[in-house]
Backbone as XML, in Angstrom:
<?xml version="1.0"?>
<chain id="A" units="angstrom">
  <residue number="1" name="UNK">
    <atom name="N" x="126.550" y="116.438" z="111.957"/>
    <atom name="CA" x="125.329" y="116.870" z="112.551"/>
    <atom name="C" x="124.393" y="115.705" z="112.805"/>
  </residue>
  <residue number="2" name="UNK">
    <atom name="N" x="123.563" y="115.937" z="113.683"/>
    <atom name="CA" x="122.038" y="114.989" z="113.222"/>
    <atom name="C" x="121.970" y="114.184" z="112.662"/>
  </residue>
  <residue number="3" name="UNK">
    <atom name="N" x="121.416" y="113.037" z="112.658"/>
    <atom name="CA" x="120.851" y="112.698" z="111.302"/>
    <atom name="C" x="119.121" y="112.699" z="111.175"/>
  </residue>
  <residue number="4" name="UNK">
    <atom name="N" x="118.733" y="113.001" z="112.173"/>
    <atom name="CA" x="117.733" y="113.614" z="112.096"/>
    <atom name="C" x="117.248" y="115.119" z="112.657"/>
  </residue>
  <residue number="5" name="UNK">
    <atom name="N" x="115.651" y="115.616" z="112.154"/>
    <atom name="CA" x="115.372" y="117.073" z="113.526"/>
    <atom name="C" x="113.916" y="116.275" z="113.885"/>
  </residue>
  <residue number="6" name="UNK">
    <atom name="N" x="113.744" y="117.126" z="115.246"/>
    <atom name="CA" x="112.621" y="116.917" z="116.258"/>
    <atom name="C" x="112.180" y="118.345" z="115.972"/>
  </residue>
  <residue number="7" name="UNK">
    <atom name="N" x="110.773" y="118.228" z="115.959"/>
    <atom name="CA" x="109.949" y="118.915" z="115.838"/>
    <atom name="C" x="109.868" y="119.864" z="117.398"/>
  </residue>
  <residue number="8" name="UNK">
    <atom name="N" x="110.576" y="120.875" z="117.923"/>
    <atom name="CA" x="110.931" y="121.560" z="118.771"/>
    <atom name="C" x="109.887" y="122.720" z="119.560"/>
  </residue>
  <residue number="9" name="UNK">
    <atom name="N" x="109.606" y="123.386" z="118.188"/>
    <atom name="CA" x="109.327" y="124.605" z="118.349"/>
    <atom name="C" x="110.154" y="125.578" z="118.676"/>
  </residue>
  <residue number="10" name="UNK">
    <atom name="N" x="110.938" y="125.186" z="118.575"/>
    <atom name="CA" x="112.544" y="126.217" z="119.066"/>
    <atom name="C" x="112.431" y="126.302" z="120.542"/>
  </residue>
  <residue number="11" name="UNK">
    <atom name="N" x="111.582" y="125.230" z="121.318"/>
    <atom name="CA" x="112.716" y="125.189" z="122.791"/>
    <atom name="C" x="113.461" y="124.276" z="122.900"/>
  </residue>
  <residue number="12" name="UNK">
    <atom name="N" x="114.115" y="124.003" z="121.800"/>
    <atom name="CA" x="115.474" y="123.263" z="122.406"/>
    <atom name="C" x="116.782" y="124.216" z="122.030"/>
  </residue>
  <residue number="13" name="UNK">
    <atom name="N" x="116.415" y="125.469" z="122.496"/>
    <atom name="CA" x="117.343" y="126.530" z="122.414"/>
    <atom name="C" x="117.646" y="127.067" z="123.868"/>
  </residue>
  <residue number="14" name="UNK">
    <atom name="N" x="116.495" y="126.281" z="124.737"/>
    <atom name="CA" x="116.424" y="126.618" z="126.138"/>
    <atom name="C" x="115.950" y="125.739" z="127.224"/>
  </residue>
  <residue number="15" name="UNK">
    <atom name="N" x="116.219" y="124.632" z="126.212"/>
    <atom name="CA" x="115.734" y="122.835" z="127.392"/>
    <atom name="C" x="116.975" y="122.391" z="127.395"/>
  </residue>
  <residue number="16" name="UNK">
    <atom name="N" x="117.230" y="121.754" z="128.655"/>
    <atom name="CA" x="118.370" y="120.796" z="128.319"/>
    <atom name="C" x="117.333" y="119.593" z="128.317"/>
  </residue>
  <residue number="17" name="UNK">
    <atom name="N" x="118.977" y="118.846" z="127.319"/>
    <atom name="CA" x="118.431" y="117.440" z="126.793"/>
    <atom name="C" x="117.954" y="116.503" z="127.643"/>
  </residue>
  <residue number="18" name="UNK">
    <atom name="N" x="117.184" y="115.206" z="126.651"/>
    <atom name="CA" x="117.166" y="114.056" z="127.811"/>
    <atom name="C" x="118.233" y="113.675" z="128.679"/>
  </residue>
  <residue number="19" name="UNK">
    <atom name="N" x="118.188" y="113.035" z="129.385"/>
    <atom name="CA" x="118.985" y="112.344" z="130.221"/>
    <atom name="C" x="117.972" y="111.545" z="131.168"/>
  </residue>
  <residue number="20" name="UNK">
    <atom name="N" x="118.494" y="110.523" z="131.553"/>
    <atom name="CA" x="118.049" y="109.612" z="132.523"/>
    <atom name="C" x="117.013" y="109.851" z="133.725"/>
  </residue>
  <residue number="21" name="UNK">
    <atom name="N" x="117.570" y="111.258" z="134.039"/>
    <atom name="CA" x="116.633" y="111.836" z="135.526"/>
    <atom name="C" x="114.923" y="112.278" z="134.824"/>
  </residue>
  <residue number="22" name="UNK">
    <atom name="N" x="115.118" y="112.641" z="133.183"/>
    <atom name="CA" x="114.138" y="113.174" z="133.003"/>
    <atom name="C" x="112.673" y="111.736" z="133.051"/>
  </residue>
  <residue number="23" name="UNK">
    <atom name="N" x="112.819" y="110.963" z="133.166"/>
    <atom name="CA" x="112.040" y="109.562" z="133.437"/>
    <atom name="C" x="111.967" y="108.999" z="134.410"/>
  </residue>
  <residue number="24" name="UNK">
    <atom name="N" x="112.488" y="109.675" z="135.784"/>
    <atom name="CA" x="112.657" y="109.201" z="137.247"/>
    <atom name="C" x="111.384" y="110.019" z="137.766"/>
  </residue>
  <residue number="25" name="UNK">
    <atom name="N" x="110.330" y="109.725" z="138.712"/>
    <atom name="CA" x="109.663" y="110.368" z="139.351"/>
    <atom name="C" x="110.193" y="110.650" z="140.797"/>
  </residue>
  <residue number="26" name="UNK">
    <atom name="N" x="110.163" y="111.943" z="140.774"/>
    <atom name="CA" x="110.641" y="112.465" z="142.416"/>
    <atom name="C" x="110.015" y="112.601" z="142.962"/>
  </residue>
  <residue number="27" name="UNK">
    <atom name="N" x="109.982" y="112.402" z="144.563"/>
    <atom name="CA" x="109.022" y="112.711" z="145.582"/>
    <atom name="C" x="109.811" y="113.735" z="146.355"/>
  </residue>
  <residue number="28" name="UNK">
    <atom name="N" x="109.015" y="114.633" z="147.396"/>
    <atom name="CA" x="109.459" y="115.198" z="147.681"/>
    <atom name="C" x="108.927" y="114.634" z="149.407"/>
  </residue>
  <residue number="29" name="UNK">
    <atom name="N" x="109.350" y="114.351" z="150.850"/>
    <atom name="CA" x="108.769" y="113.863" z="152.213"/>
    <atom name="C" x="109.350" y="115.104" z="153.011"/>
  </residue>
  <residue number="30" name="UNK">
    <atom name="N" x="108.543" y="115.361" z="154.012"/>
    <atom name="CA" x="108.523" y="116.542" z="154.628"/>
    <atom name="C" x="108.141" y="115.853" z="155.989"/>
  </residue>
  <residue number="31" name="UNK">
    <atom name="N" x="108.945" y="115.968" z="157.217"/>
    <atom name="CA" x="109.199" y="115.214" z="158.313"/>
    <atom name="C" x="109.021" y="116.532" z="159.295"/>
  </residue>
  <residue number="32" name="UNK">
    <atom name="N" x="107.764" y="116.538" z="159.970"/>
    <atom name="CA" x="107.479" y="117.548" z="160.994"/>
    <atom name="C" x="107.109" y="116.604" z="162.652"/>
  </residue>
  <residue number="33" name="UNK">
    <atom name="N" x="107.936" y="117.338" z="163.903"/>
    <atom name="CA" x="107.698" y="116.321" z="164.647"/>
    <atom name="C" x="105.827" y="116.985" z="165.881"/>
  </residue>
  <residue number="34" name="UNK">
    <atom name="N" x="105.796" y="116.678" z="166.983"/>
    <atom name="CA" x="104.215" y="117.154" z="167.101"/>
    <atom name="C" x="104.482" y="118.357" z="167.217"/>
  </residue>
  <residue number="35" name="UNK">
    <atom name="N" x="105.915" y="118.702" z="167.812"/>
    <atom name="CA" x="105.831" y="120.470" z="168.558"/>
    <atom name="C" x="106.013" y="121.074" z="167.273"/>
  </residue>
  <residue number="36" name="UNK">
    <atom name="N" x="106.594" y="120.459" z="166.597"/>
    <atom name="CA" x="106.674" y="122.102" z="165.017"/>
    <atom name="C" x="104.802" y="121.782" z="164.493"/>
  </residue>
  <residue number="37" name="UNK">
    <atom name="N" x="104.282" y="120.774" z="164.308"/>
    <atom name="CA" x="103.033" y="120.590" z="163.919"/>
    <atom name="C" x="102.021" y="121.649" z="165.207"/>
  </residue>
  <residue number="38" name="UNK">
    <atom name="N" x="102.206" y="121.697" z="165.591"/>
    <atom name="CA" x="101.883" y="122.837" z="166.877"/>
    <atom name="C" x="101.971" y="123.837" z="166.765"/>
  </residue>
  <residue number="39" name="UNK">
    <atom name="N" x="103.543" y="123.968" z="166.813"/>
    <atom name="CA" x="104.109" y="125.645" z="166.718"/>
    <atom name="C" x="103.530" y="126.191" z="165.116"/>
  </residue>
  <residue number="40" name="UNK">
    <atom name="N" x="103.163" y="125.377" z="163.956"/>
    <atom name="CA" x="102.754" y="126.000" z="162.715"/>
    <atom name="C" x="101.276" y="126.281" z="162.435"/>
  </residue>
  <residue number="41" name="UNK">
    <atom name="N" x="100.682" y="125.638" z="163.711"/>
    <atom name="CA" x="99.006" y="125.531" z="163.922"/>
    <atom name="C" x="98.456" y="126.773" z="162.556"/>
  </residue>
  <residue number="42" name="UNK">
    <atom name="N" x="98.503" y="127.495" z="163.180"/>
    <atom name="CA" x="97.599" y="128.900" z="162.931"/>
    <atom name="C" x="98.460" y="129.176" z="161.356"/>
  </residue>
  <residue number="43" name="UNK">
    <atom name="N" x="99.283" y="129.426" z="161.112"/>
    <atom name="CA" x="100.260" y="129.340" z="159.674"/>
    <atom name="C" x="99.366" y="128.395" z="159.012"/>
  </residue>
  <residue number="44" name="UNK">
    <atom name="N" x="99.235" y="127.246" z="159.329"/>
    <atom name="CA" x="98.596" y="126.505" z="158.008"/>
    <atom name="C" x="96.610" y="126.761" z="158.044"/>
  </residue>
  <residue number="45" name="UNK">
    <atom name="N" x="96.320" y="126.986" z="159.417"/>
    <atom name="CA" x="95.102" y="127.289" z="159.200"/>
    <atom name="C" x="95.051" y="128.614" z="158.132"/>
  </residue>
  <residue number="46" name="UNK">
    <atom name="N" x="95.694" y="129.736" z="158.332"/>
    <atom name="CA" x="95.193" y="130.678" z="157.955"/>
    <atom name="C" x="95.610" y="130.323" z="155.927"/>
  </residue>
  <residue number="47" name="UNK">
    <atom name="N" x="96.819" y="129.614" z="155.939"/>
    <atom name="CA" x="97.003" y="129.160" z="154.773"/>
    <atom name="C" x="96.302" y="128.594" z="153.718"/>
  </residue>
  <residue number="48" name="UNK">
    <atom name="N" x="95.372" y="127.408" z="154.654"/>
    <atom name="CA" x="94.351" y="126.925" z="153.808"/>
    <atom name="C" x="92.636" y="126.923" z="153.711"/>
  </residue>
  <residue number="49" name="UNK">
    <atom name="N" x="92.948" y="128.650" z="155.013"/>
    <atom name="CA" x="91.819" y="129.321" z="154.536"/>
    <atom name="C" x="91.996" y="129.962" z="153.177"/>
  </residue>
  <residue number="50" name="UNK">
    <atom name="N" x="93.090" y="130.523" z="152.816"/>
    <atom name="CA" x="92.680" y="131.671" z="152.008"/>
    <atom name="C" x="93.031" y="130.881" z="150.238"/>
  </residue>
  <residue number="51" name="UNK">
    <atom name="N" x="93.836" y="129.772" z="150.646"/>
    <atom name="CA" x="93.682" y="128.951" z="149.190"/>
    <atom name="C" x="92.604" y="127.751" z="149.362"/>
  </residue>
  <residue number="52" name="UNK">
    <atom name="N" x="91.533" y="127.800" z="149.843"/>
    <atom name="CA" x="90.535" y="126.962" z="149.995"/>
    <atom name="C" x="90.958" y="124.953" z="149.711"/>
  </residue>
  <residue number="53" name="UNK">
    <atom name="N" x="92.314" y="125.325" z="150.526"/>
    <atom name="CA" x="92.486" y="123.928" z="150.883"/>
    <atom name="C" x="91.791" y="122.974" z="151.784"/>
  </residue>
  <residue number="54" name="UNK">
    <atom name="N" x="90.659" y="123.062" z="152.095"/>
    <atom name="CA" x="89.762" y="122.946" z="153.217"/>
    <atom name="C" x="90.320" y="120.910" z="153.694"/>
  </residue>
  <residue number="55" name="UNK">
    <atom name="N" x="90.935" y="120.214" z="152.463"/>
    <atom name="CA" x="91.000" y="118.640" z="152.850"/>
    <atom name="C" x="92.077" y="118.746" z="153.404"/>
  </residue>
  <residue number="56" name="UNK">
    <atom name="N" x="93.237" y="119.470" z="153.078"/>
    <atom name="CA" x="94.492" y="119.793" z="153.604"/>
    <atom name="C" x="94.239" y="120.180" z="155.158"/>
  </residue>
  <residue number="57" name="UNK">
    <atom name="N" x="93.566" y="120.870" z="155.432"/>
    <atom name="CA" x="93.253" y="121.473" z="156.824"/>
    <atom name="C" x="92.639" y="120.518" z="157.608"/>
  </residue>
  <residue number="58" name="UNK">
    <atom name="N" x="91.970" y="119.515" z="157.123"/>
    <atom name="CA" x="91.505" y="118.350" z="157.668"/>
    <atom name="C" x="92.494" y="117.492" z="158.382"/>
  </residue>
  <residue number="59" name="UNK">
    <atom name="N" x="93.348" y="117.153" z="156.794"/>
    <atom name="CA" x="94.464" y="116.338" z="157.664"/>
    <atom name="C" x="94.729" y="116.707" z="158.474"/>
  </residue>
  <residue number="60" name="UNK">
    <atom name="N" x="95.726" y="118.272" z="157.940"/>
    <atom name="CA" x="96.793" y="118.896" z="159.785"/>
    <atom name="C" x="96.282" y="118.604" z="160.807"/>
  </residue>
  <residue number="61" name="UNK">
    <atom name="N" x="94.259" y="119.184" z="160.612"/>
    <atom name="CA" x="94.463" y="119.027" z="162.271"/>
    <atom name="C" x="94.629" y="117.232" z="163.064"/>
  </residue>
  <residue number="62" name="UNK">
    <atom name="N" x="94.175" y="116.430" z="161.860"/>
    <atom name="CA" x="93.844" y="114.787" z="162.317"/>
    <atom name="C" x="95.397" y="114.703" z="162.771"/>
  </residue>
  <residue number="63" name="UNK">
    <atom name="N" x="96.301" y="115.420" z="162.580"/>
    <atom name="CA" x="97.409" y="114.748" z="162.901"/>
    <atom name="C" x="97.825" y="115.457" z="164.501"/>
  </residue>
  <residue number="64" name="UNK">
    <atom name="N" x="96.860" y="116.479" z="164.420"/>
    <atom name="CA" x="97.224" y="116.843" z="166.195"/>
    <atom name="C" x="96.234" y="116.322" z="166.995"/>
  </residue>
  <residue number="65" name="UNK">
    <atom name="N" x="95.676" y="115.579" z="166.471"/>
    <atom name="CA" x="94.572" y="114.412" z="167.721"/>
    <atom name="C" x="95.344" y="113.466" z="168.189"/>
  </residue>
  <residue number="66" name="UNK">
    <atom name="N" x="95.683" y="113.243" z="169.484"/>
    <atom name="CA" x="96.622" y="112.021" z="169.834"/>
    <atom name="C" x="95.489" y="110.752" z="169.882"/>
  </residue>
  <residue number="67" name="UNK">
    <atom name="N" x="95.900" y="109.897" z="169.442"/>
    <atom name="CA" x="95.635" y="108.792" z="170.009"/>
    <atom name="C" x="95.542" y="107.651" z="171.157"/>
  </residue>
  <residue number="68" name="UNK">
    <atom name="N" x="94.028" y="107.134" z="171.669"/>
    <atom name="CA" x="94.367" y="106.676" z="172.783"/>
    <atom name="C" x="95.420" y="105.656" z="172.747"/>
  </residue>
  <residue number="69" name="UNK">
    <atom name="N" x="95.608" y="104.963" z="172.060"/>
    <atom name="CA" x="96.509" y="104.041" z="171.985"/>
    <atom name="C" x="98.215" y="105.006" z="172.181"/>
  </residue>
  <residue number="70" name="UNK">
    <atom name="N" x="98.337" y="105.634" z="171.296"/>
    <atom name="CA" x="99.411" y="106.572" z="171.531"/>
    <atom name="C" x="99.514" y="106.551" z="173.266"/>
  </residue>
  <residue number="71" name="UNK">
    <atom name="N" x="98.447" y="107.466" z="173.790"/>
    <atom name="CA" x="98.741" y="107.767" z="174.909"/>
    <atom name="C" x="98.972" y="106.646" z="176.041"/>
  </residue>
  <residue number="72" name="UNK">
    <atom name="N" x="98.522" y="105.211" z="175.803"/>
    <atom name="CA" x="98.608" y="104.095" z="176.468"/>
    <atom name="C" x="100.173" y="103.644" z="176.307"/>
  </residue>
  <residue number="73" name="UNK">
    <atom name="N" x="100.577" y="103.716" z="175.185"/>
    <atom name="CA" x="101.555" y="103.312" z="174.345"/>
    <atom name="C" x="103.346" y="104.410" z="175.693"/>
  </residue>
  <residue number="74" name="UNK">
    <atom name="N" x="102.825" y="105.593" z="175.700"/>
    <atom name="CA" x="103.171" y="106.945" z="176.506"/>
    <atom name="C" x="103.520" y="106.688" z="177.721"/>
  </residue>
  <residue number="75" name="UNK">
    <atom name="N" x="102.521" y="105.708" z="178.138"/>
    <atom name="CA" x="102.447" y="105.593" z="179.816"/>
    <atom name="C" x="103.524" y="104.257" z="180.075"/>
  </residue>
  <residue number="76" name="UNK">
    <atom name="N" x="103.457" y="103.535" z="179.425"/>
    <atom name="CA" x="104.404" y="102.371" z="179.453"/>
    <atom name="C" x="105.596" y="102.472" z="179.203"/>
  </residue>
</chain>
């Protein structure tokens, strides 16, 4: 057995153990191109009306403002 115990609380009857991944930080990136950022317009407005994400709603829309440079960038 053991040669020692960890002070648990009895969830290690329903954790799995350490391992390596448990010390890795995951990210998670979410790749939307302009037309799905478009087509989800109203989905995320109404989304972060009703969980008062109001900075979240900021971004989305900053990301459907084109840029003049963009659009210079467009023409060439």
């Amino acid at each position: 057995g053991p040669s020692h115990v960890l002070p648990t609380g009895g969830s290690a009857r329903y954790y799995s153990p350490l391992s390596a991944s448990t010390f890795i930080k995951s990210t998670q990136i979410i790749e939307y191109t302009k037309e799905a950022i478009k087509h989800s317009r109203e989905h995320v407005q109404k989304l972060t009306e009703m969980e008062g994400l109001y900075l979240h709603r900021i971004s989305f829309e900053a990301r459907l403002v084109e840029k003049k440079a963009e659009k210079d960038v467009e023409k060439n």
